[in-house]
C-alpha positions as CSV (number, residue, x, y, z in Angstrom):
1,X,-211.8,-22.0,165.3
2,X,-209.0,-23.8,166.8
3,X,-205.5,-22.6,165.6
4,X,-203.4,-24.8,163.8
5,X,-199.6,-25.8,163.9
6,X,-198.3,-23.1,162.2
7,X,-200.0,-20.7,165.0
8,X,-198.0,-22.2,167.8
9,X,-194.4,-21.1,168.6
10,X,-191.8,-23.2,168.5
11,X,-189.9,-24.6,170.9
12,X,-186.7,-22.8,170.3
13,X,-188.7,-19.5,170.7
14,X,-190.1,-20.5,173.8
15,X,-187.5,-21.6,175.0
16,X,-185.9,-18.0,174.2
17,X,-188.6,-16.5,176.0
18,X,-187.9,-18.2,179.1
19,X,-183.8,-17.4,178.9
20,X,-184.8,-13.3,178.2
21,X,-187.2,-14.0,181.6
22,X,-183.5,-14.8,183.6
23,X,-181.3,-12.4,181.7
24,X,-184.2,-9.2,183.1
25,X,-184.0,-10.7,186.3
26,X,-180.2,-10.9,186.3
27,X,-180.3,-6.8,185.0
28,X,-182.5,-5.8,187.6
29,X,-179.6,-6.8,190.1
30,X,-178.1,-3.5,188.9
31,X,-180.4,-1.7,190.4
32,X,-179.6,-3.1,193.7
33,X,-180.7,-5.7,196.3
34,X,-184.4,-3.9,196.6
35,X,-184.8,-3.8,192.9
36,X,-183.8,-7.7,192.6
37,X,-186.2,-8.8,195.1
38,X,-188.9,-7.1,193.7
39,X,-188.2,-8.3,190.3
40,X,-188.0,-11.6,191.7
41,X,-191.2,-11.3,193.3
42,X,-193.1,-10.2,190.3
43,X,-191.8,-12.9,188.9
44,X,-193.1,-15.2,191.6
45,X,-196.7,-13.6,192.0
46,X,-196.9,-13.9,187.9
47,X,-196.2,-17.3,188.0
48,X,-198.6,-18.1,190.8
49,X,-201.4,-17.0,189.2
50,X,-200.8,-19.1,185.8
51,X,-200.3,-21.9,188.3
52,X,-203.8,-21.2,190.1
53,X,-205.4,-20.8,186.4
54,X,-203.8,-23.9,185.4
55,X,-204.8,-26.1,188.4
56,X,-208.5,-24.8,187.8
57,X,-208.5,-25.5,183.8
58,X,-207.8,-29.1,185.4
59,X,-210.2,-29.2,188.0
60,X,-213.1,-28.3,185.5
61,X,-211.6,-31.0,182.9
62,X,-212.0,-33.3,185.5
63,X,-215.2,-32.4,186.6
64,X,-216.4,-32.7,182.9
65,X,-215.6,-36.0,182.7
66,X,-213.1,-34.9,180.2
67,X,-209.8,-36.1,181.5
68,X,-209.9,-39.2,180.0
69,X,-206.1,-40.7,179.7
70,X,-206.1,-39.9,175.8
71,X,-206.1,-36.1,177.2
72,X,-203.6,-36.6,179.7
73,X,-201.3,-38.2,177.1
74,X,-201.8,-35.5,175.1
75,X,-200.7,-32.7,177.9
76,X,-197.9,-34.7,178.9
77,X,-196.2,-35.3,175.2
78,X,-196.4,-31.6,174.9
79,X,-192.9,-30.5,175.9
80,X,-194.5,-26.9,177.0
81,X,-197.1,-27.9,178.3
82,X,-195.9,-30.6,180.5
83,X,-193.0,-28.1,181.8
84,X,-195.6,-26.3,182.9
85,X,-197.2,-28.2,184.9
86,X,-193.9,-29.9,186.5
87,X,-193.2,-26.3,187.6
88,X,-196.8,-25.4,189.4
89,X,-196.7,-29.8,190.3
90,X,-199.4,-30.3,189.0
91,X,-198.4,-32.8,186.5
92,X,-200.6,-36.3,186.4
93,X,-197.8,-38.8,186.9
94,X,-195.4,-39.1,189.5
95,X,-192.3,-39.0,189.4
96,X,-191.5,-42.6,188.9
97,X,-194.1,-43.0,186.2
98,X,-192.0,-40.4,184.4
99,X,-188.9,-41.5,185.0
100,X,-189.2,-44.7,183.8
101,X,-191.2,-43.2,180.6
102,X,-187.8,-41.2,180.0
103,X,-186.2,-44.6,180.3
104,X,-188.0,-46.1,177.8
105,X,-187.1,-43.3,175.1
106,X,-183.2,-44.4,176.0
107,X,-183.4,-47.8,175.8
108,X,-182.6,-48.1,172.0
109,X,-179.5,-46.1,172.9
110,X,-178.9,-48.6,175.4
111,X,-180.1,-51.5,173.5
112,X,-177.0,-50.8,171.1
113,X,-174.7,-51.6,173.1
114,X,-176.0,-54.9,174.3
115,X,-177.8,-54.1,177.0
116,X,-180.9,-52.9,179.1
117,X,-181.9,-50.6,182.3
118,X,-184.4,-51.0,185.0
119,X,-185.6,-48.3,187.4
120,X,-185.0,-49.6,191.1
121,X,-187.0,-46.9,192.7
122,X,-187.0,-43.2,193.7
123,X,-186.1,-42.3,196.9
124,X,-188.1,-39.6,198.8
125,X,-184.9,-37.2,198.3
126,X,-185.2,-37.4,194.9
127,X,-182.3,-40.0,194.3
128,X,-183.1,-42.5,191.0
129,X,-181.9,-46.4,191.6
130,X,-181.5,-47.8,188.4
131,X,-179.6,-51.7,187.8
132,X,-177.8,-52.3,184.3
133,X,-179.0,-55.3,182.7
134,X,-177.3,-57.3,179.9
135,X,-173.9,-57.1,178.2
136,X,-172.0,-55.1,175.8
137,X,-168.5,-57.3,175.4
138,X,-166.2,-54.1,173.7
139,X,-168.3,-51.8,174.5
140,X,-167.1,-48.4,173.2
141,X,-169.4,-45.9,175.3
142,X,-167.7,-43.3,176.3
143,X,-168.7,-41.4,179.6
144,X,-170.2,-38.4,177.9
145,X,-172.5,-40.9,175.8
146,X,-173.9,-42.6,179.0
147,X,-174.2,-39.4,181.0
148,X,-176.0,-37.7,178.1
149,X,-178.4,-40.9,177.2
150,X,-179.5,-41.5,180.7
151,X,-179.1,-38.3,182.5
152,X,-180.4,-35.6,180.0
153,X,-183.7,-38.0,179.8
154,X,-184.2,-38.0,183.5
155,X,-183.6,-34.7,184.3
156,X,-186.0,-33.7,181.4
157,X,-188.8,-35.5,182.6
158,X,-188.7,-35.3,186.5
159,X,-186.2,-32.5,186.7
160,X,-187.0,-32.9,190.8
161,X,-184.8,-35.7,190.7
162,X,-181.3,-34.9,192.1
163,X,-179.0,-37.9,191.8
164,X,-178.6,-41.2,189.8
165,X,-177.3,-44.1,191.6
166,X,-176.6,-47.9,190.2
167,X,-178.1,-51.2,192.6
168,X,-175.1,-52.9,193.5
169,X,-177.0,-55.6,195.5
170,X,-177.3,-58.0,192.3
171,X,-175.5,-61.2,191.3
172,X,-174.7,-59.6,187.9
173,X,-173.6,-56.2,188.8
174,X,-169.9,-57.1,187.9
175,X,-168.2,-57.8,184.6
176,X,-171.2,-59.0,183.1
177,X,-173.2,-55.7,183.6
178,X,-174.2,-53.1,180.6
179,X,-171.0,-51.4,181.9
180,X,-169.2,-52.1,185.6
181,X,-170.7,-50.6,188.1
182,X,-167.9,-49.0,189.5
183,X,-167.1,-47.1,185.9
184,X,-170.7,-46.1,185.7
185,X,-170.2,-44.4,188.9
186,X,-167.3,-42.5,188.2
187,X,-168.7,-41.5,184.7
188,X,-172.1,-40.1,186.2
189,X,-169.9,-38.3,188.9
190,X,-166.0,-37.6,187.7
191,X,-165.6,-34.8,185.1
192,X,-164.6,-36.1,181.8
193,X,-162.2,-34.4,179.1
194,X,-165.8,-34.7,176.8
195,X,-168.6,-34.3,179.3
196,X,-169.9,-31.6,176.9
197,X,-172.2,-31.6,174.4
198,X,-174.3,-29.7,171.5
199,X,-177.4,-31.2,171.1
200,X,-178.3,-31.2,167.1
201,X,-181.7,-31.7,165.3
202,X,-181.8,-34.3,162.9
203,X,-185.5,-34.6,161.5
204,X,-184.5,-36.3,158.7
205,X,-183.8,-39.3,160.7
206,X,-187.7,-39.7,161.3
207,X,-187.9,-40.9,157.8
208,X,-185.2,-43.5,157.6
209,X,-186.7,-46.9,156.4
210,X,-186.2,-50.3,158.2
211,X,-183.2,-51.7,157.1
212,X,-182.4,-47.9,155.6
213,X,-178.8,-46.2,156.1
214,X,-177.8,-42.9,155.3
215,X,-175.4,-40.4,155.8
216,X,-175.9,-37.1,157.4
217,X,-173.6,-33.7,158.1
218,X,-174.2,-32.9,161.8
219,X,-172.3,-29.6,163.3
220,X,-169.5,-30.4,160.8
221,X,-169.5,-34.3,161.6
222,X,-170.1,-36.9,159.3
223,X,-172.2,-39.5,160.8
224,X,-174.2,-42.2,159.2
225,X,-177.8,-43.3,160.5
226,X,-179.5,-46.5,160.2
227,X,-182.8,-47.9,160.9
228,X,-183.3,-51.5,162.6
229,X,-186.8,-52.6,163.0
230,X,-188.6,-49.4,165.2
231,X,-184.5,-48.2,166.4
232,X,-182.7,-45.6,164.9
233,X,-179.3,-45.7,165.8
234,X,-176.0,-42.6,164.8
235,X,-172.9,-43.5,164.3
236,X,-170.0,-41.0,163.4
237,X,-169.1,-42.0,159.6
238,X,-165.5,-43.4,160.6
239,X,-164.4,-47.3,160.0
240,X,-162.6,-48.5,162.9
241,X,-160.5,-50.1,161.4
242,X,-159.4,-48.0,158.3
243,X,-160.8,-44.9,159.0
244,X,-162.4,-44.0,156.1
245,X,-166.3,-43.7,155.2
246,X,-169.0,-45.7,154.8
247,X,-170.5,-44.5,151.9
248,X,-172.2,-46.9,149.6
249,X,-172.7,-49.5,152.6
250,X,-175.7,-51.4,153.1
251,X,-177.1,-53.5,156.3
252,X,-177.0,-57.0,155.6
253,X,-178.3,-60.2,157.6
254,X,-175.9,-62.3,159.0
255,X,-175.6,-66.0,157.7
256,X,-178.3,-67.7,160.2
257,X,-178.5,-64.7,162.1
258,X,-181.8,-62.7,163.2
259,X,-183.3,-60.3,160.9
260,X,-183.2,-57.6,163.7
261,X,-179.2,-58.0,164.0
262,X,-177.8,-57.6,160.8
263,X,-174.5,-56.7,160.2
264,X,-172.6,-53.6,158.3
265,X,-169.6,-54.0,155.7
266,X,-166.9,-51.5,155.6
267,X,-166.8,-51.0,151.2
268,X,-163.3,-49.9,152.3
269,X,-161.6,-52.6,154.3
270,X,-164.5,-55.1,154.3
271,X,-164.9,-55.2,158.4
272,X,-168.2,-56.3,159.2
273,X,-169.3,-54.7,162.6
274,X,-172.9,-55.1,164.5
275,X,-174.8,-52.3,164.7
276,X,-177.0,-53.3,167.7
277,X,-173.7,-53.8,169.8
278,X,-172.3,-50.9,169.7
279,X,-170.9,-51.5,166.6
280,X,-168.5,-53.8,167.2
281,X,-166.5,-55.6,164.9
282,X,-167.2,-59.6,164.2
283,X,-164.8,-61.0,162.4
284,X,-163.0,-63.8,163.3
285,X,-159.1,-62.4,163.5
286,X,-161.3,-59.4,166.0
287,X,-161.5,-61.2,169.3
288,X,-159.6,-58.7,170.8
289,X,-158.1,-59.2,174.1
290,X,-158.2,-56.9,177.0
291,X,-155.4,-54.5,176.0
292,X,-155.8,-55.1,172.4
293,X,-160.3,-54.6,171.9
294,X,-161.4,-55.4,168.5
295,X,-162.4,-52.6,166.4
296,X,-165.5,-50.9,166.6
297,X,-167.8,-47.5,165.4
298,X,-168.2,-44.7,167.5
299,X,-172.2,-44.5,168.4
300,X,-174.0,-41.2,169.9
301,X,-176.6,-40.6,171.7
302,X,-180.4,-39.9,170.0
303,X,-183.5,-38.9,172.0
304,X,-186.3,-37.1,171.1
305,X,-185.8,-33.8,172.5
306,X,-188.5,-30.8,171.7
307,X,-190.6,-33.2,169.5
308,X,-187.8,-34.0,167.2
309,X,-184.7,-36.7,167.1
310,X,-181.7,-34.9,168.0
311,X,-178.1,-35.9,168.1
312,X,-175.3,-35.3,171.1
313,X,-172.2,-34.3,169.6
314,X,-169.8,-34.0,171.9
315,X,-167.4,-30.9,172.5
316,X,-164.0,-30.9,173.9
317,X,-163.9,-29.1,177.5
318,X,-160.7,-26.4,177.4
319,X,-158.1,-27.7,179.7
């Protein structure tokens, strides 16, 4: 009898299991050099052997006929499973394949703010190209947004990878890009006063409706979530204009606007602001101008982290 769910350990235990692994290993140091190396070895010869038992529970799959890709899909959405097998390579796509799949579960992130990603290629050192696509005018991402969206997704899925540079070589790659070039280097690079972050889960946010808003407490935050078409998108629950909560709003279509761009109404102050850019504000007397930016919400990021949607909130770094 095959067990069910509830026989399976969850993530956060496993993931547990794998910290206690380093803190022995860091204890055995005590004990001197000898004593480390040893440890360390054991270590190594342990996880040699799951890798050889792994690699033949494959082979015979595949002899079977059995790997079909509705069983490889399977392996691979398992979060434990799939480390596994990135660790002993044996894992069924390369590492572009799974980069651009970690792409993918970003873009709706990205998509909020106007704009789009496109893998250029991986270099044989490891180093992922991407190019920005579209435009976010007032977009509010913040560093630790962009470096937690793309880099926490890349490094997850093809944790091989060691760098993330943008394709400069394209007509577009200037003011009109998702964010400048130039800043997007210095955000994946340059520390940043809020490069931290606490990654929270959410569940809840699974069930949101289309067209559905909601407000949620998240590590002491107030954020409000809202559902347009298949994207859920988090906002902290702060106008940017007045400041105060958005309790009691509702989505709403804009007049001869598409259904999949509707806008939200401050009850407070009655700013309208468009959730799929960013949350930028639209009304008229908001064109902002370069030192003066119209106001706008404060999105963060969302993935799917362990099997369930989870929210960045980021943490002050101590000066």
């Amino acid at each position: 009898m095959a067990p069910d769910d509830a026989d399976t350990p969850p993530p956060d235990h496993l993931r547990a299991a794998g910290d206690r692994i380093q803190t022995l290993l860091d204890a055995s140091a005590a004990g001197g050099v000898v004593a480390r190396e040893r440890a360390e070895e054991l270590v190594r010869s342990v996880t040699d052997l799951y890798g050889a038992g792994l690699q033949r529970i494959l082979a015979v799959l595949r002899e079977s006929g059995r790997m079909d890709e509705a069983l490889i899909g399977r392996l691979v959405d398992d979060d434990l499973v799939a480390s596994l097998l990135l660790v002993h390579g044996l894992h069924p796509h390369d590492v572009s394949t799974r980069v651009e799949a970690a792409l993918e579960s970003v873009r709706p992130y990205l998509g909020s703010h106007g704009g789009d990603v496109e893998l250029v290629g991986v270099s044989d050192e490891g180093v992922v190209r991407l190019r920005l696509l579209g435009s976010c005018d007032g977009c509010p991402s913040s560093s630790v947004t962009l470096k937690l969206a793309v880099e926490e997704a890349v490094q997850g899925a093809a944790p091989e990878t060691t760098s993330i540079e943008v394709d400069t070589d394209t007509a577009d790659a200037g003011a009109g890009a998702l964010i400048p070039v130039d800043s997007l280097r210095l955000r994946l690079t340059e520390p940043d006063p809020l490069e931290e972050a606490v990654w929270h889960p959410v569940p809840e946010l699974a069930d949101l409706s289309p067209g559905e808003l909601a407000g949620f407490a998240v590590a002491d935050l107030s954020v409000f979530a809202c559902r347009v078409g298949r994207d859920v998108l988090v906002f902290l629950d702060r106008c940017g204009r007045c400041g105060q909560s958005f309790a009691g709003a509702s989505l709403a279509r804009r007049l001869g606007g598409a259904a999949d761009a509707p806008l939200l109404r401050c009850p407070t102050c009655h700013t309208h602001y468009d959730v799929r850019r960013a949350g930028v504000s639209v009304d008229a007397d908001d064109t902002g101008t370069a030192g003066d930016p119209p106001p706008h919400l404060d999105p963060l990021p969302l993935l799917v982290r362990d099997g369930v949607l989870q929210v960045a909130v980021p943490v002050p770094v101590p000066s």
